[in-house]
KOLMARSE-406506 format. One record per residue (C-alpha): residue number from 0; y, z, x. Coordinates in Angstrom, 3 decimals. Layout:
N
+-----+----------+----------+----------+
: num :       py :       pz :       px :
+-----+----------+----------+----------+
: NUM :        Y :        Z :        X :
...
+-----+----------+----------+----------+
***
This chain:
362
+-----+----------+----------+----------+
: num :       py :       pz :       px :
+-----+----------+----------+----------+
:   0 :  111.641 :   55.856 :   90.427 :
:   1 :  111.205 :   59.638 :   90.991 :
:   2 :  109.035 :   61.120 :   92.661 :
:   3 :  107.314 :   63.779 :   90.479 :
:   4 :  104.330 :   64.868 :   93.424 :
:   5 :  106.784 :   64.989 :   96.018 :
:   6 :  109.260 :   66.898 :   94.935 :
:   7 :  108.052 :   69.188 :   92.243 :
:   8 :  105.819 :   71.227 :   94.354 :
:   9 :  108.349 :   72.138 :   97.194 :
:  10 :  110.846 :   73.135 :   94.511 :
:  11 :  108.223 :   75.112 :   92.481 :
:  12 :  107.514 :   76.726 :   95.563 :
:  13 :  111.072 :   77.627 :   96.390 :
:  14 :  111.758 :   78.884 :   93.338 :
:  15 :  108.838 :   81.453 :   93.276 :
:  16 :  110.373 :   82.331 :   96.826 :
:  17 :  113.488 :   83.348 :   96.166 :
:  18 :  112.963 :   84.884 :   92.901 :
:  19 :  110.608 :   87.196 :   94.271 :
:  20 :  113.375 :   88.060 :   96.965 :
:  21 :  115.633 :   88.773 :   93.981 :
:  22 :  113.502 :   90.977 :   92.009 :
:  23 :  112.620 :   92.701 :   94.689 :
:  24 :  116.324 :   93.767 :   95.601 :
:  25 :  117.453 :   93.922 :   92.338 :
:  26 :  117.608 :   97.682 :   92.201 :
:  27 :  119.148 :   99.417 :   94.826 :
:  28 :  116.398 :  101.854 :   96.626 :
:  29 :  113.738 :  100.466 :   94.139 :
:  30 :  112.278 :   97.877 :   97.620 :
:  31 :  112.028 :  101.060 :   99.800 :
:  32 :  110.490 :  104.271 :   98.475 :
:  33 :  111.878 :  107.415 :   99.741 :
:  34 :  109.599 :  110.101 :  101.290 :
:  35 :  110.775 :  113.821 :  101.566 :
:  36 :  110.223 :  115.128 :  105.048 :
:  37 :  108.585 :  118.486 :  105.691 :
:  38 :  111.401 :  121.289 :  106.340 :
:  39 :  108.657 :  123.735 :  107.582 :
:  40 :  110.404 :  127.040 :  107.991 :
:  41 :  113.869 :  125.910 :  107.444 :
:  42 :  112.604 :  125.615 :  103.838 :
:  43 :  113.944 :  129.392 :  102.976 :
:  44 :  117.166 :  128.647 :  104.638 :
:  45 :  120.003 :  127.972 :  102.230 :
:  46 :  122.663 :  128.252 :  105.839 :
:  47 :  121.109 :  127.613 :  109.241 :
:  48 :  124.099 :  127.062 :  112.190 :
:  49 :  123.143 :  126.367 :  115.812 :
:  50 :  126.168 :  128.036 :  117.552 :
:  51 :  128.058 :  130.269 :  114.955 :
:  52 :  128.061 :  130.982 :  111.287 :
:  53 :  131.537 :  132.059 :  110.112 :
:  54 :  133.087 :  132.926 :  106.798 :
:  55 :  136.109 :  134.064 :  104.500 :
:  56 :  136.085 :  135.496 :  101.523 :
:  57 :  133.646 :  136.224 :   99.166 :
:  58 :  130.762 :  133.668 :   99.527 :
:  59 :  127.319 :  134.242 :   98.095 :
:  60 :  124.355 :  132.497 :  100.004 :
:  61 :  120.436 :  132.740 :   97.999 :
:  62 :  118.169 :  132.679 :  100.617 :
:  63 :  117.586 :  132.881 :  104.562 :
:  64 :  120.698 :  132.250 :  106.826 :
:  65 :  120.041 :  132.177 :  110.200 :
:  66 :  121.861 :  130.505 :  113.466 :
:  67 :  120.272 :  129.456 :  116.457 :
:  68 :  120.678 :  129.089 :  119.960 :
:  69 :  123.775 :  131.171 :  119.159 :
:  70 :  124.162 :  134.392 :  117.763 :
:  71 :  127.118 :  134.557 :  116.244 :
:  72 :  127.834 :  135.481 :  112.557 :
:  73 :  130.983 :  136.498 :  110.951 :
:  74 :  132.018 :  137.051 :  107.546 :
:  75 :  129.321 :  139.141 :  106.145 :
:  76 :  130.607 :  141.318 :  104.228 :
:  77 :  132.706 :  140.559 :  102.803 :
:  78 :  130.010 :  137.268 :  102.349 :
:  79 :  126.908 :  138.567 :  100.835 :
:  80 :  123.380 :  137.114 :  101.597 :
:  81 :  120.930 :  137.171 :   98.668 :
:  82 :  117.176 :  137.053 :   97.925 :
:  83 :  117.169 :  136.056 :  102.199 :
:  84 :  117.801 :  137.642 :  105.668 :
:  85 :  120.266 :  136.992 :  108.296 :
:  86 :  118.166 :  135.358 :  111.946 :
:  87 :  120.235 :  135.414 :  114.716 :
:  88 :  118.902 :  133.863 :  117.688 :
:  89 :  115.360 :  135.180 :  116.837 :
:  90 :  112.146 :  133.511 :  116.823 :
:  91 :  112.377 :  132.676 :  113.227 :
:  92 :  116.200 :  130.843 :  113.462 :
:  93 :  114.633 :  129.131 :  116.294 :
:  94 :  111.600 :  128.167 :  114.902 :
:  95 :  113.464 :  126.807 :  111.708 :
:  96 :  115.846 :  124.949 :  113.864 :
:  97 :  113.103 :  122.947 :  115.971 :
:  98 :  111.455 :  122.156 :  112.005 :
:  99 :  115.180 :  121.025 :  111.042 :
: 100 :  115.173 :  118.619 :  114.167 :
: 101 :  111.639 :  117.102 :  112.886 :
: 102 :  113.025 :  116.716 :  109.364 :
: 103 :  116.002 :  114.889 :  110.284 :
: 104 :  114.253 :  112.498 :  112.873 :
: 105 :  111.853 :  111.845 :  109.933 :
: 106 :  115.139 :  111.112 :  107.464 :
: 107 :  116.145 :  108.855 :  110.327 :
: 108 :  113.315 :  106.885 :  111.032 :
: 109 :  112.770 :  105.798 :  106.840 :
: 110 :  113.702 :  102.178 :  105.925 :
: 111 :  116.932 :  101.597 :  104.703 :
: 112 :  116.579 :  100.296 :  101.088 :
: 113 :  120.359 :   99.699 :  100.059 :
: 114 :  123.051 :   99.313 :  102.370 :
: 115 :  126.313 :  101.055 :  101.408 :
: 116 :  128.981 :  100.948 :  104.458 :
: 117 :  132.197 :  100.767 :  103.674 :
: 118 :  131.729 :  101.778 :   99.753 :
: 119 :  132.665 :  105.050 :   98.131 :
: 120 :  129.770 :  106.639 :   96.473 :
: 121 :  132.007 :  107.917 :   93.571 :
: 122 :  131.732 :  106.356 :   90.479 :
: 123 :  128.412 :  105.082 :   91.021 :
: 124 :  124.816 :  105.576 :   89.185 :
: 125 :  121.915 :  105.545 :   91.834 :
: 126 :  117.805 :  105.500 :   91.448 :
: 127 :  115.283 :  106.834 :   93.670 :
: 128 :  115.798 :  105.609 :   97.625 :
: 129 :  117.120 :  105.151 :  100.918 :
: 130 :  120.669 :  104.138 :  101.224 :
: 131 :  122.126 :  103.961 :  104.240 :
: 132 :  125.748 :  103.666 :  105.807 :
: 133 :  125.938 :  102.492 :  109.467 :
: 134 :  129.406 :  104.626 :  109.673 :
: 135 :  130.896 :  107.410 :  107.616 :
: 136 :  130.398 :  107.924 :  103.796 :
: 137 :  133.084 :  108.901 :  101.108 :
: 138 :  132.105 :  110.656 :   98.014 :
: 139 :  135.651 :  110.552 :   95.457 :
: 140 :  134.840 :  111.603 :   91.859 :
: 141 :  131.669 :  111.898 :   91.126 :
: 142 :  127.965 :  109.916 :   92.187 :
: 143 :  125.407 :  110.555 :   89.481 :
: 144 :  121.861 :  110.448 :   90.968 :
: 145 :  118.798 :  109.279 :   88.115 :
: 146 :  115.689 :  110.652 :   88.658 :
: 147 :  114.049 :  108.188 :   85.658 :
: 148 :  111.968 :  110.553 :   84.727 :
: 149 :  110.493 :  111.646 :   87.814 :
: 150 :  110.652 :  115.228 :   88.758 :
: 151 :  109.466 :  114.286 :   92.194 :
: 152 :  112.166 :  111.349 :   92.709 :
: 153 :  113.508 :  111.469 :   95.897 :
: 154 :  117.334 :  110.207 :   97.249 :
: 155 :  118.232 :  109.640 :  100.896 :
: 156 :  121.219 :  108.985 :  102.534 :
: 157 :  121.203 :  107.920 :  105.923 :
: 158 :  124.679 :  108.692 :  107.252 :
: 159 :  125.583 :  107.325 :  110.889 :
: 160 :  128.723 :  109.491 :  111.636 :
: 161 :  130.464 :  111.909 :  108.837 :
: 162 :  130.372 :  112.516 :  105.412 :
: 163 :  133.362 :  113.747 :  103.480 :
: 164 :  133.990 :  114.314 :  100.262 :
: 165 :  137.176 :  114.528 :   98.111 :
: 166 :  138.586 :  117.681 :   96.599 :
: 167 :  136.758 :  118.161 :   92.922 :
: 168 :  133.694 :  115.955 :   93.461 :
: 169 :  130.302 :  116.278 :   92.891 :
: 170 :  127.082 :  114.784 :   92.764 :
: 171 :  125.091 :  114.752 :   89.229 :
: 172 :  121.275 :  115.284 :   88.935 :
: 173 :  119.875 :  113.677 :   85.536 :
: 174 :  116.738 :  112.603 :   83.843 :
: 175 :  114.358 :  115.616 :   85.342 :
: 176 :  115.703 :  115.028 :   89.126 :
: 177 :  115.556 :  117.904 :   91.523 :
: 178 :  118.642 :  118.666 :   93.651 :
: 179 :  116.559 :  119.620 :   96.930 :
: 180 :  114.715 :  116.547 :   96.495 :
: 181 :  118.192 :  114.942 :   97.944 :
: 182 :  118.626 :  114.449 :  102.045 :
: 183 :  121.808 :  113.660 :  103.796 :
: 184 :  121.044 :  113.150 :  107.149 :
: 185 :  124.410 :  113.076 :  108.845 :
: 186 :  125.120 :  111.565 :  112.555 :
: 187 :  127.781 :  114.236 :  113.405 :
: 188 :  129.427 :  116.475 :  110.983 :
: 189 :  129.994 :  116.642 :  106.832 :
: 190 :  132.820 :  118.225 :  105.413 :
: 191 :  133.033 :  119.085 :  101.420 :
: 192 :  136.105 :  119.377 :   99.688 :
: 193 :  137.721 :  122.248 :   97.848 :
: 194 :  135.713 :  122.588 :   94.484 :
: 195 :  132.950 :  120.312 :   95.452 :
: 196 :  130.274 :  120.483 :   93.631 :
: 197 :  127.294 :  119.382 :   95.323 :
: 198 :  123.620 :  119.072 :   95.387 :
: 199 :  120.917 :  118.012 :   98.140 :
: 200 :  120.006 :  119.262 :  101.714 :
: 201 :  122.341 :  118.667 :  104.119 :
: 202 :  120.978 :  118.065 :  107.943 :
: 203 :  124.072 :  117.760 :  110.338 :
: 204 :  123.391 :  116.773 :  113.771 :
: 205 :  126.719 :  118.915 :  114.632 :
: 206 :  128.707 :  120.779 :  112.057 :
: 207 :  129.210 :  121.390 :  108.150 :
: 208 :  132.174 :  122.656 :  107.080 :
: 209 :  132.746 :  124.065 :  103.593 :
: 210 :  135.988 :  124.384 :  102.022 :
: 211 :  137.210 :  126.256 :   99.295 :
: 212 :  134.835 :  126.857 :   96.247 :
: 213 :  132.838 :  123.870 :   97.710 :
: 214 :  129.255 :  124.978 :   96.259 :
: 215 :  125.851 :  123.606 :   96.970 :
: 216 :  122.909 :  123.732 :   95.157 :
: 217 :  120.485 :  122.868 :   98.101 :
: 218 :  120.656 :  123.723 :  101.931 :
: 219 :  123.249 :  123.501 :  104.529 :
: 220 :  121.515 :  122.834 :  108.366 :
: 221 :  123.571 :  122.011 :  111.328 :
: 222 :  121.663 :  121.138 :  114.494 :
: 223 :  123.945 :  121.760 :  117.418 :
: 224 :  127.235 :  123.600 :  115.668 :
: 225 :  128.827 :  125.547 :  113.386 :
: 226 :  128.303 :  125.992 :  109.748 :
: 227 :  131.818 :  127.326 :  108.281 :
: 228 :  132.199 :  128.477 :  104.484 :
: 229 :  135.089 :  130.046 :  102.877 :
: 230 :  134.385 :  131.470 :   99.221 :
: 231 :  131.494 :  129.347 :   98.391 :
: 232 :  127.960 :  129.963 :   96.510 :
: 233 :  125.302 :  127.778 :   98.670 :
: 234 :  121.953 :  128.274 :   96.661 :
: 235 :  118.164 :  127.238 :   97.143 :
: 236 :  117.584 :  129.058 :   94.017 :
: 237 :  117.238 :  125.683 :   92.102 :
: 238 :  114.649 :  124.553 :   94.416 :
: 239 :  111.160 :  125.383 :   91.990 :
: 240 :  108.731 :  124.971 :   95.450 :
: 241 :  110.734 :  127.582 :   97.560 :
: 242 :  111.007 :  130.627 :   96.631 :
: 243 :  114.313 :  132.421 :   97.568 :
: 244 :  113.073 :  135.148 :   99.706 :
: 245 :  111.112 :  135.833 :  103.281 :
: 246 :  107.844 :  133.995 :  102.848 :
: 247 :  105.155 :  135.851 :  102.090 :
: 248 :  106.941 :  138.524 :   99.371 :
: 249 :  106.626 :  138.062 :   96.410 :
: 250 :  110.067 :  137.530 :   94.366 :
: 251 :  111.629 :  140.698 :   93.455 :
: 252 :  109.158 :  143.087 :   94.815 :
: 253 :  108.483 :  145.064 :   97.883 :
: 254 :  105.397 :  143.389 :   99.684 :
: 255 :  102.288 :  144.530 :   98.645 :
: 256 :  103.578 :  145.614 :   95.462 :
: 257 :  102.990 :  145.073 :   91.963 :
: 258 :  105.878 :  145.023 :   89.643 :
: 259 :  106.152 :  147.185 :   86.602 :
: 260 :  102.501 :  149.413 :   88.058 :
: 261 :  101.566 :  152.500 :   86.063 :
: 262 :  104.170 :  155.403 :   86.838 :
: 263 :  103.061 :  157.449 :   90.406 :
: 264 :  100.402 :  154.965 :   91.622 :
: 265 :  102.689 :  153.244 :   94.023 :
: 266 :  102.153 :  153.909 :   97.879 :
: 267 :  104.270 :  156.592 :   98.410 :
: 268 :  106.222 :  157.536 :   95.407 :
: 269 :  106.882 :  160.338 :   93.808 :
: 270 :  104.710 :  161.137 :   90.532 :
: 271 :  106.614 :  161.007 :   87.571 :
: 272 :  109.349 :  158.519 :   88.960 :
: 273 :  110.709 :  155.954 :   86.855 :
: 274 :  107.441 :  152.391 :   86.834 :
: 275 :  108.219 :  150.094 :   89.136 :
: 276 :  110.424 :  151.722 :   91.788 :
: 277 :  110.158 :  150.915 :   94.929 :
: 278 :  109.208 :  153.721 :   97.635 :
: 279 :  111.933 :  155.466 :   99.390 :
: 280 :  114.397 :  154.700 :   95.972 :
: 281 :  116.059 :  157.710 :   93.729 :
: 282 :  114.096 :  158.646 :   90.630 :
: 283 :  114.749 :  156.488 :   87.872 :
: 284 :  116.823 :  153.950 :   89.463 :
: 285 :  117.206 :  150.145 :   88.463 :
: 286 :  113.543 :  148.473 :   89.557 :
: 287 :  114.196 :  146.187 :   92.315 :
: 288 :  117.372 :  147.243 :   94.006 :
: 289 :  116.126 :  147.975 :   97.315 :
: 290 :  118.182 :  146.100 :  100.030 :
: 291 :  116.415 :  143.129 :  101.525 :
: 292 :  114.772 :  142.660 :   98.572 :
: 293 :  115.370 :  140.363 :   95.705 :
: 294 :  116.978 :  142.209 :   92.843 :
: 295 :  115.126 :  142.177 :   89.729 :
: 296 :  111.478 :  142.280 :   88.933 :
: 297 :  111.406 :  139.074 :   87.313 :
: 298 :  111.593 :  135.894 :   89.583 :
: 299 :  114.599 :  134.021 :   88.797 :
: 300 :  116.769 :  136.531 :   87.016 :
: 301 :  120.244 :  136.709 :   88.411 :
: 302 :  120.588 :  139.126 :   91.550 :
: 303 :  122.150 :  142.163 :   90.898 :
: 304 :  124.206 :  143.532 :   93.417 :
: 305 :  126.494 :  146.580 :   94.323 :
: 306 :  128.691 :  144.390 :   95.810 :
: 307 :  131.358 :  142.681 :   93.831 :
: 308 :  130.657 :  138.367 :   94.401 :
: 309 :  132.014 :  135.796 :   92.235 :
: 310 :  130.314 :  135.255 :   89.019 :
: 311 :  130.672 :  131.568 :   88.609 :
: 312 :  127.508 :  129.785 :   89.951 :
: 313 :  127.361 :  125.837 :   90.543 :
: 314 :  127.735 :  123.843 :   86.974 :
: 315 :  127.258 :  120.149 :   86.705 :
: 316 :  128.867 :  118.331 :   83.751 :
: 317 :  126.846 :  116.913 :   80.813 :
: 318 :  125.616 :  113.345 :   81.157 :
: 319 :  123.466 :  112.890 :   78.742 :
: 320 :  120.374 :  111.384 :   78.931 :
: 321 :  122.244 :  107.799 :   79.831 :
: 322 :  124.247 :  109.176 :   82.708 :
: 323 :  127.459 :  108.257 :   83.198 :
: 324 :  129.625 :  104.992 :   83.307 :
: 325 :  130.643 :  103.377 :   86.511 :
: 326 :  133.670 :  102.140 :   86.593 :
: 327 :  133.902 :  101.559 :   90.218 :
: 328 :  134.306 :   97.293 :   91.030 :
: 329 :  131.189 :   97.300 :   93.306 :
: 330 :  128.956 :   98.721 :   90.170 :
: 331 :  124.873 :   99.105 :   90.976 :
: 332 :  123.528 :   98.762 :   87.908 :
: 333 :  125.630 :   96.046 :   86.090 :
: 334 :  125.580 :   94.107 :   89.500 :
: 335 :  121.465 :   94.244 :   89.623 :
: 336 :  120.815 :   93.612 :   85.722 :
: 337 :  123.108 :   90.151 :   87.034 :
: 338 :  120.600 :   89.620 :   90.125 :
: 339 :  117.597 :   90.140 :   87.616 :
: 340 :  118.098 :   87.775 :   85.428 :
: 341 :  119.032 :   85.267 :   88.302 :
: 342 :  115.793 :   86.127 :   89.691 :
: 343 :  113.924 :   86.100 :   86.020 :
: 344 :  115.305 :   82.616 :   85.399 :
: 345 :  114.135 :   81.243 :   89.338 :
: 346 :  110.279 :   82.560 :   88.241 :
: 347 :  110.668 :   80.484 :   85.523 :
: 348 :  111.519 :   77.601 :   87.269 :
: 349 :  108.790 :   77.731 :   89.523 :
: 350 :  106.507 :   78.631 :   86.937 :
: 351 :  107.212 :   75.892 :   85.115 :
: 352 :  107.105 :   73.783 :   88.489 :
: 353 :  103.679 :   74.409 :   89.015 :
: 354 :  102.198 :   73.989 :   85.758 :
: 355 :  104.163 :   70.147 :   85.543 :
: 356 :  102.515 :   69.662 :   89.033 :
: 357 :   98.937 :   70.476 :   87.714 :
: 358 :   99.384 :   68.673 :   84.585 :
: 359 :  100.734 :   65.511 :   86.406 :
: 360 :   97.527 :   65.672 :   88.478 :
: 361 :   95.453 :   65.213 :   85.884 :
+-----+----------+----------+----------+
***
């Protein structure tokens, strides 16, 4: 006859085992929670190079840009740098560079929480975590990142050699996600394709290359090489923590200045000039279009420049609310509402396991 005491227990036990095992890697990232590192100074950097910076054509970059130990920078003008200074090989690029090596040995050292080699990250919907690919990464199409709510969600990808991605791709934000709150620590270099539109802070440990109308709504940051852009808008404008100017100046305004002050009381203006110029300006010229400065008086109004830049800025597509539908054969979500209810129905089991055991007992 069977058994009941001697074999009910073990199984009961098994099956709360391995359902717990289930449940917990039943959403990718969900075992392993992501923790943005600390960029320090490299945080008002949108392009920071270590041996040259070159570009063609007319890029736009909001915020710092800086290279460091080299010196080189070419391309600008006809590139135009906005709401940020150009650092080469000063104290500040270097400073910012030693802060990007910190940041990316912190990205490196993070638990993996979903392990992605050999998959293309196009097509796919992905929640909060670290994914990691021991080789290089794809992106074809589009990878839709969901922040579930979470303002503060964070995404990393832990890259081992290069990232590339296809010509027209991009990588969607929804459900109150921040792009800078997304880290691609890359083992050597990343190269976007033309009309990529991306989001997230790249750290390179060599070189990032942008092609074409490849836009980023984040930070570009190569350790060791070159950072090379050819008509592209790289932003860190979207970013609501960093403000896109030097620290310490208040957006829009000359230091120590208060926008829109009662006419003449500014440090060294004329009386009667127009409120709100700066000192040193014309007479009744636009507030705020000092060089060096941001332009505007209100934070976050589009800069205004005298140069001629491309008007189009960086647009995602509309998702909706329910992002988008993955179509690739190695789907995330469908595959881990499968592993759930594997895992659901293994609980059960040794649920029910247990309570047989007890009641046999008595």
């Amino acid at each position: 006859m069977f058994n009941i005491s001697r074999w009910t227990k073990p199984l009961a036990v098994v099956g709360l085992i391995v359902g717990a095992v289930l449940v917990a890697s039943a959403f990718p990232g969900a075992g392993m929670a992501a923790t943005a590192p600390s960029l320090g100074t490299a945080q008002s950097f949108a392009v920071l190079a270590g041996s040259t910076v070159t570009n063609t054509g007319p890029t736009t970059v909001t915020g710092n840009l800086g290279v460091s130990p080299g010196n080189a920078v070419t391309g600008f003008p006809p590139g135009l740098v906005s709401g940020g200074t150009i650092h080469r090989a000063d104290a500040v690029a270097l400073q910012a560079q030693q802060d990007v090596t910190t940041a990316y040995n912190s990205l490196a050292g993070q638990a993996c929480g979903a392990n992605m080699t050999g998959q293309d990250l196009g097509g796919k919907t992905l929640t909060p975590g670290v994914y990691c690919f021991s080789s290089s990464a794809q992106l074809t199409g589009a990878v839709t990142l969901n922040a579930q709510g979470n303002a503060g969600a964070v995404f990393i990808f832990q890259i081992g050699s290069t990232l590339t991605t296809a010509s027209g791709s991009s990588v969607l934000m929804i459900n109150g996600g921040s792009p800078c709150n997304v880290y691609w620590k890359i083992g050597s270099s990343a190269t976007l394709g033309t009309t990529t539109a991306f989001a997230g802070n790249i750290l390179a440990l060599t070189s990032i290359t942008l092609n074409n109308r490849a836009d980023i709504v984040g930070r570009a940051l190569a350790r060791t090489a070159a950072v090379t852009m050819d008509t592209n808008n790289v932003s860190i404008a979207g970013c609501a923590s960093t403000p896109a100017t030097t620290p310490g100046t208040t957006p829009g305004t000359t230091p120590g200045t208060t926008p829109g002050t009662t006419p003449g009381t500014t440090p060294g203006t004329t009386p009667g000039t127009t409120p709100g110029t700066t000192p040193g300006t014309t007479p009744g010229t636009t507030p705020g279009t000092t060089p060096g400065t941001t332009p505007g008086t209100t934070p976050g109004t589009t800069p205004v420049s005298t140069t001629t830049t491309r008007t189009t800025g960086i647009t995602f597509p509309s998702t909706g609310s329910g992002g988008v539908v993955n179509t690739d054969h190695n789907r995330v979500i469908p595959q881990a509402l499968v592993v759930l209810g594997i895992a659901s129905v293994m609980l059960l089991a040794g649920g029910v396991g247990f309570v047989v055991v007890t009641r046999y007992r008595r």
